[in-house]
C-alpha positions as CSV (number, residue, x, y, z in Angstrom):
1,X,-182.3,-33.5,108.4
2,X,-179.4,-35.2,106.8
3,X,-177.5,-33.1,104.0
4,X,-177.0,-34.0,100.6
5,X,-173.5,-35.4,101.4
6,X,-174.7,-37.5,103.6
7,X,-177.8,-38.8,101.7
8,X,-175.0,-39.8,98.6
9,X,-172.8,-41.3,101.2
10,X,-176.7,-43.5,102.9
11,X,-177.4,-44.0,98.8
12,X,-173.8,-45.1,98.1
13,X,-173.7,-47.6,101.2
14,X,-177.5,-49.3,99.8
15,X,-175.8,-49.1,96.2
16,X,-173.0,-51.3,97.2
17,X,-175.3,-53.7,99.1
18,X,-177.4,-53.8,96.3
19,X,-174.6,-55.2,94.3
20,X,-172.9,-57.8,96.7
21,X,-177.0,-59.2,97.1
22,X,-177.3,-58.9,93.5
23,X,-173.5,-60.9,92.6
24,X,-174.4,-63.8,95.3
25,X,-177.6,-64.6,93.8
26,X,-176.2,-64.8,90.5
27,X,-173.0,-66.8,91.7
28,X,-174.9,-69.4,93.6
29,X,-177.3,-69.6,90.2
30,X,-174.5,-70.0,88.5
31,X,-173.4,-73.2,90.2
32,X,-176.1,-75.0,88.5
33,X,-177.0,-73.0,85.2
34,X,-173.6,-73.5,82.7
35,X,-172.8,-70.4,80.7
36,X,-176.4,-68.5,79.7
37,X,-174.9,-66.0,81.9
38,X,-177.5,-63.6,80.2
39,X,-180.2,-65.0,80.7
40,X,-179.5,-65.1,84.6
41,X,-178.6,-61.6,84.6
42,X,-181.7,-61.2,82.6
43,X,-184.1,-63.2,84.7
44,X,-182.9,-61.5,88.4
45,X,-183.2,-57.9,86.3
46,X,-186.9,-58.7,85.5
47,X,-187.7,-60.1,89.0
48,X,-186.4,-57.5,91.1
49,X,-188.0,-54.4,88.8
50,X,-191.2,-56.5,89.4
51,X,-191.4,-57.5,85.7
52,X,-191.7,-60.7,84.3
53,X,-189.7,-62.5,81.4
54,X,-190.1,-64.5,78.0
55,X,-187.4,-67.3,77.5
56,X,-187.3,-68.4,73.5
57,X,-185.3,-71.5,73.2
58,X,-185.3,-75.4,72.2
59,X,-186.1,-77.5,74.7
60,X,-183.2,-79.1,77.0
61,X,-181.4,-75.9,77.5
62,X,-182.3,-75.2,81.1
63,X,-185.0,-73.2,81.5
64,X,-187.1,-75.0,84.2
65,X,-183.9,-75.9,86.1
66,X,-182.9,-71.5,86.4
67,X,-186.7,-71.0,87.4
68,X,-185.8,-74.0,90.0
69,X,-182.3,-72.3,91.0
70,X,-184.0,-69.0,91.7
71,X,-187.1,-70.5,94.1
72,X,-184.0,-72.5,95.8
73,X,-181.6,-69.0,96.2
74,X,-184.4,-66.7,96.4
75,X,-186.4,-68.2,98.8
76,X,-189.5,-68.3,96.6
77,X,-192.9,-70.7,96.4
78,X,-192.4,-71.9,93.0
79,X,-194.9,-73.8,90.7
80,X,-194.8,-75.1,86.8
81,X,-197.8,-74.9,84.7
82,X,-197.3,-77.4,81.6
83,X,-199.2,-75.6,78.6
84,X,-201.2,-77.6,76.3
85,X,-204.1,-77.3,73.8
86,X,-207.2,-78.7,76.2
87,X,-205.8,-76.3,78.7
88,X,-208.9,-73.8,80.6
89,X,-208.2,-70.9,82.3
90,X,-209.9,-72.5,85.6
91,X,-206.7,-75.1,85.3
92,X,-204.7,-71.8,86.3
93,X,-206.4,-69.5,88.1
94,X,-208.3,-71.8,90.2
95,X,-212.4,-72.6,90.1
96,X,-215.3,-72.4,92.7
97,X,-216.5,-75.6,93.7
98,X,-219.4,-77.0,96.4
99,X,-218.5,-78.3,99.6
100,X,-220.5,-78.4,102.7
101,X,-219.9,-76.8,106.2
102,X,-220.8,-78.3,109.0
103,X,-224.2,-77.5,109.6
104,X,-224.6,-79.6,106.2
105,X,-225.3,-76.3,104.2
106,X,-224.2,-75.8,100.7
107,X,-222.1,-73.1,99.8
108,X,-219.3,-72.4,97.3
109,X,-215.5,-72.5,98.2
110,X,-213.1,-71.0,95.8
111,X,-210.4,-73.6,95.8
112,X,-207.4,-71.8,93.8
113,X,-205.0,-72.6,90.9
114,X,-201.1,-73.1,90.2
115,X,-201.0,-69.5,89.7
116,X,-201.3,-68.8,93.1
117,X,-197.1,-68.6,94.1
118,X,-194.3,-66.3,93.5
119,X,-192.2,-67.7,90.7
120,X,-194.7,-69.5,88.0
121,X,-192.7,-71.3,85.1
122,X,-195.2,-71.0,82.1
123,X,-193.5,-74.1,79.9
124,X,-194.6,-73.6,75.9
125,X,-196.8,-71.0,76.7
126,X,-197.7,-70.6,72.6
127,X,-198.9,-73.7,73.1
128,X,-202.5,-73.1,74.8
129,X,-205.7,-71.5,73.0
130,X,-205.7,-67.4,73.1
131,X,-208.5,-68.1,76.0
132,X,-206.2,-69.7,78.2
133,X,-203.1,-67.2,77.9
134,X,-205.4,-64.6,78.6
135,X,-205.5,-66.2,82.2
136,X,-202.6,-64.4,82.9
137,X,-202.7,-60.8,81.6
138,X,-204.3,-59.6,84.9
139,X,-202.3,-61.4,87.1
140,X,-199.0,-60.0,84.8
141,X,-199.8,-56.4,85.2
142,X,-201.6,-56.3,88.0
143,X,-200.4,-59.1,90.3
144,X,-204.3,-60.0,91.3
145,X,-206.9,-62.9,90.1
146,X,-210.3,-61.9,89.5
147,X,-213.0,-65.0,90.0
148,X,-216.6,-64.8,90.9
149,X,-216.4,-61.0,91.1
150,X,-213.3,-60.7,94.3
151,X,-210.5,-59.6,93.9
152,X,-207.2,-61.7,95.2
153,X,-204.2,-60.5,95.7
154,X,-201.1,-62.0,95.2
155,X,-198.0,-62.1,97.4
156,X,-195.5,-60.0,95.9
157,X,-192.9,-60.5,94.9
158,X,-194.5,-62.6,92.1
159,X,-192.5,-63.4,88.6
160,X,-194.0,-65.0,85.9
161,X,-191.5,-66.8,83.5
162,X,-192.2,-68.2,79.9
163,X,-191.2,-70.5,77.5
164,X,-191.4,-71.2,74.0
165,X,-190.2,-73.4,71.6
166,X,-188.8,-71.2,68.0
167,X,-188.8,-74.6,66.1
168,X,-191.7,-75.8,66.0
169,X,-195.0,-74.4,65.1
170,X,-197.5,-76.5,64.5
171,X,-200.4,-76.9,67.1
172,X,-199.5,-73.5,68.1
173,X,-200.9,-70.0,68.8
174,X,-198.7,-66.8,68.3
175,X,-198.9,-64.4,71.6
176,X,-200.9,-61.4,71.0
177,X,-199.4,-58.2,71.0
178,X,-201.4,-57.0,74.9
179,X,-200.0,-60.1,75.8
180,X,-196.0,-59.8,74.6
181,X,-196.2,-56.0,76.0
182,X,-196.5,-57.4,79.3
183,X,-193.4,-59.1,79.3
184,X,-190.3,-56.8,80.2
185,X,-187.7,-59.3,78.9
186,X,-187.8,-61.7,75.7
187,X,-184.4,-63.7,75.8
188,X,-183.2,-66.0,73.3
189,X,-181.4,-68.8,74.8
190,X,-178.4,-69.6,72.6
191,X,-177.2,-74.0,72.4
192,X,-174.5,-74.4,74.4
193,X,-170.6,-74.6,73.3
194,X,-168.8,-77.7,73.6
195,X,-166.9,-76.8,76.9
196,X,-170.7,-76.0,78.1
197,X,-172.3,-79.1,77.1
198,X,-169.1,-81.0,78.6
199,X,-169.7,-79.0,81.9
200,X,-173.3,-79.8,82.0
201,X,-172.5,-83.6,81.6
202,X,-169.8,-83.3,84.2
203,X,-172.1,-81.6,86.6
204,X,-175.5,-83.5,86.0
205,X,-173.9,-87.3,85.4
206,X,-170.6,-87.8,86.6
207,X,-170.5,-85.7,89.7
208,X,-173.3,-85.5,93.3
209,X,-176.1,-82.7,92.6
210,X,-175.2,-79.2,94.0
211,X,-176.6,-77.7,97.0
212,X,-177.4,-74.4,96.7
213,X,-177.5,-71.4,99.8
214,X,-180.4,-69.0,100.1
215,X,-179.1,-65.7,99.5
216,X,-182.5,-63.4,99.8
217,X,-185.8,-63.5,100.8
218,X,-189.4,-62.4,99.7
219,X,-188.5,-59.4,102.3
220,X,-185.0,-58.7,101.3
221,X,-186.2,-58.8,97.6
222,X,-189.0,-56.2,98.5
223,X,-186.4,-54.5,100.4
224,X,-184.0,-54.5,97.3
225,X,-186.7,-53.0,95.0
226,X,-187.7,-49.9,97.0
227,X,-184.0,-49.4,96.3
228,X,-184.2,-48.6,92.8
229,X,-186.4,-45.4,93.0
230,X,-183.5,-43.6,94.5
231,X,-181.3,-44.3,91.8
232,X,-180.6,-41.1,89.5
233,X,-182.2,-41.0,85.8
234,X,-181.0,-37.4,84.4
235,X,-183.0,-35.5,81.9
236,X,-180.7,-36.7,78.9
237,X,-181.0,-40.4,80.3
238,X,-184.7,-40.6,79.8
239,X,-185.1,-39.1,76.7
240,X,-182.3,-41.1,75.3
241,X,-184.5,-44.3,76.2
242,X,-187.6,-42.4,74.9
243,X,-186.0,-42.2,71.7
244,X,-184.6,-45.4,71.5
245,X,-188.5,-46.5,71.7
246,X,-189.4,-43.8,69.1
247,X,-186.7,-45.0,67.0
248,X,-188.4,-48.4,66.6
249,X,-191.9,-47.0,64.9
250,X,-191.1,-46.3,60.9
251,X,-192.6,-42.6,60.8
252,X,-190.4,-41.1,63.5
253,X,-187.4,-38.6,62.7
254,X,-185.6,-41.1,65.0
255,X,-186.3,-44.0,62.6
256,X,-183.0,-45.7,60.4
257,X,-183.9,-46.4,56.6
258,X,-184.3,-50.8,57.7
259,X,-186.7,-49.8,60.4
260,X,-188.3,-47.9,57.9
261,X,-188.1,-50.8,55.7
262,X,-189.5,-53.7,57.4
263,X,-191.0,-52.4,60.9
264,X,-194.9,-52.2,60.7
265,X,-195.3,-50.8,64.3
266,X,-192.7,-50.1,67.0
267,X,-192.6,-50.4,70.9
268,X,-195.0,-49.1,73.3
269,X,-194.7,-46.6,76.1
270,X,-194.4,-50.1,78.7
271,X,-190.7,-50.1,76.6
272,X,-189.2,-47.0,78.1
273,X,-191.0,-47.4,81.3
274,X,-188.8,-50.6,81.3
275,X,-185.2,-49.9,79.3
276,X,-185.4,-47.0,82.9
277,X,-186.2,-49.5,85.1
278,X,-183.4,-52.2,83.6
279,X,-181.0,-49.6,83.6
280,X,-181.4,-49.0,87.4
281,X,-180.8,-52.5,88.0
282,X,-178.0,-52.2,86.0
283,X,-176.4,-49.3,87.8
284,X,-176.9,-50.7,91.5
285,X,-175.0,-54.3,90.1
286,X,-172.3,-52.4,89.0
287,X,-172.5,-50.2,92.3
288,X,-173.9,-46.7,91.1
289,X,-176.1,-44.7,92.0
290,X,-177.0,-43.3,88.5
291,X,-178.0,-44.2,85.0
292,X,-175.5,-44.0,82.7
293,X,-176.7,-44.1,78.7
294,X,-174.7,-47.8,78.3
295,X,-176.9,-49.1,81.3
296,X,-179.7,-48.1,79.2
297,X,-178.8,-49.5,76.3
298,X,-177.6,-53.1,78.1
299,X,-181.0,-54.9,78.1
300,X,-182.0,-52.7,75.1
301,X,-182.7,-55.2,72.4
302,X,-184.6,-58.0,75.3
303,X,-187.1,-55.0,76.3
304,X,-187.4,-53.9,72.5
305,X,-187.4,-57.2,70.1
306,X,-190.6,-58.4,71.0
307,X,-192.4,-55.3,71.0
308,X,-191.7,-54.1,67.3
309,X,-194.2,-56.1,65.0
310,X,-192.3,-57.0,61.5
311,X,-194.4,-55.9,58.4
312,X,-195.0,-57.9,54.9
313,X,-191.8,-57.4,53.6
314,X,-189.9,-58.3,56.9
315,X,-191.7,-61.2,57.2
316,X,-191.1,-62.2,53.5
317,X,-187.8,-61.9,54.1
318,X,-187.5,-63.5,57.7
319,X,-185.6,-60.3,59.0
320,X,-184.2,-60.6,62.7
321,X,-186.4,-57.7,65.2
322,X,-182.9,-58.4,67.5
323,X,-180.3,-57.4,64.5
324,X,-182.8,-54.5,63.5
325,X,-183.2,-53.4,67.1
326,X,-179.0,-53.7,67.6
327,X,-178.1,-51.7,64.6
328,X,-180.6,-49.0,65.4
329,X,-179.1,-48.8,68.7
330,X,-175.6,-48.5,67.2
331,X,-176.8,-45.7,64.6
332,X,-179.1,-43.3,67.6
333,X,-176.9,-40.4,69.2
334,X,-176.8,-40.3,72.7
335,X,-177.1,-36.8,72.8
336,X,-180.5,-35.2,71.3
């Protein structure tokens, strides 16, 4: 039986593999993606805790090309599914249809959909009837399809990232809230600056397309998440993320006066479940083997500005979740 010195020298050793895996797949992403170096760090976070991500951006800003970058580094099947209005749930999860064997009986074949791969890019997502989004809430949490009463099972590990567009609104349908919960991550993606936009232009126009080099695989990835149970949350590391979460519902002795204010209801228990699980990515990138309270803070306002629901007043006065989520984590004590 190995001692404890020896376990923290085995946990140290993974930790620092963890983060030269972690740094190569980002670096060779990199190569292609110009700047949104948050929304990298964001999108490999969400993949290898097994969570899945919500991109809010105008189009043009490279969203399909990362989810491209990522099957290419990772070594991942990846498929897009184009969202529209006339969109069915069959068009994603696949449909049964009749074929014949070759005795010439009839029988039914289940012949499945796009959503059968391991990185699906869910382009305007907002854009399909609440019918059709629910296509994806079981395959989300779960990672399985349910049709005709079996059960399929996906091959892990499976990401689901979507897009919408902030500008426009019309022909659209708002997420529900069961639906929003199930995202870990919702990034804003920022316009580039002009040295970006220059770069972008350099690389796409003016210069030969860039190969990338797989750095993991569906194995190593697998291999990378079993990882992150060993890392250390101490007692005053969880509650800290608990209140953070309790912080963001208006009747809580954690709550600021603006929460208060303009909050109607706050995060759910999938929140801290997911600042912990963020935070242990965040450790192992940077090498450790335990949470610190900055790691949990990090992703704080991606895992918590989608999940606080603005009330009346806040929507009256077009108040930002992010600011209200980033001043509230500014005001909250780390120590209880």
């Amino acid at each position: 039986m190995n001692s404890p010195v020896q376990e923290n020298e085995v946990l140290q050793a993974e930790a620092d593999h963890f983060k030269q895996q972690y740094q190569e797949a980002k670096d060779q992403i990199g190569r292609v993606i110009v700047g949104q170096e948050r929304v990298i760090e964001a999108s490999l976070t969400a993949l290898l805790c097994g969570g899945n991500i919500l991109l809010e951006g105008v189009p043009g800003l490279g969203k399909t090309e990362l989810v491209k970058a990522m099957s290419q580094v990772l070594d991942l099947e990846f498929r897009r599914i184009q969202f529209t209005p006339d969109l069915m749930p069959a068009d994603i999860i696949g449909t049964n249809i009749m074929s014949t064997d070759e005795t010439g009986k009839y029988r039914f074949e289940f012949r499945k959909g796009p959503i059968f791969t391991q990185l699906l890019l869910a382009d305007e997502i907002n854009r399909a009837s609440p019918k059709t989004q629910s296509a994806l809430l079981e395959t989300m949490q779960e990672g399985t399809v349910t049709t005709g009463g079996t059960i399929h099972t996906l091959a892990q590990p499976f990401f689901v990232m979507a897009t919408q567009n902030p500008i426009e609104q019309e022909g659209t349908y708002p997420l529900p809230e069961a639906q929003l919960d199930r995202f870990m991550f919702k990034v804003d993606v920022p316009f580039m600056s002009r040295h970006e936009l220059n770069e972008i232009v350099t690389r796409t126009i003016l210069r030969n397309k860039v190969n990338l080099e797989k750095t993991l695989d569906s194995e190593r990835i697998l291999e990378l998440r079993r990882i992150l149970d060993k890392v250390v949350v101490a007692d005053p590391m969880r509650d800290y993320a608990v209140r953070l979460v309790l912080a963001t519902h208006p009747a809580t002795e954690f709550s600021n006066p603006q929460i208060e204010q303009f909050i109607r209801w706050g995060a759910s228990p999938r929140a801290a479940q997911s600042l912990i699980r963020a935070a242990r990515v965040r450790a192992l990138s940077q090498g450790r083997v335990h949470v610190s309270y900055e790691d949990i803070r990090y992703f704080g306002v991606e895992v918590l500005q989608h999940r606080a629901l603005l009330n009346y007043d806040g929507q009256a006065e077009n108040v930002s979740v992010s600011t209200l989520v980033s001043e509230m984590m500014e005001q909250l004590p780390e120590e209880a």
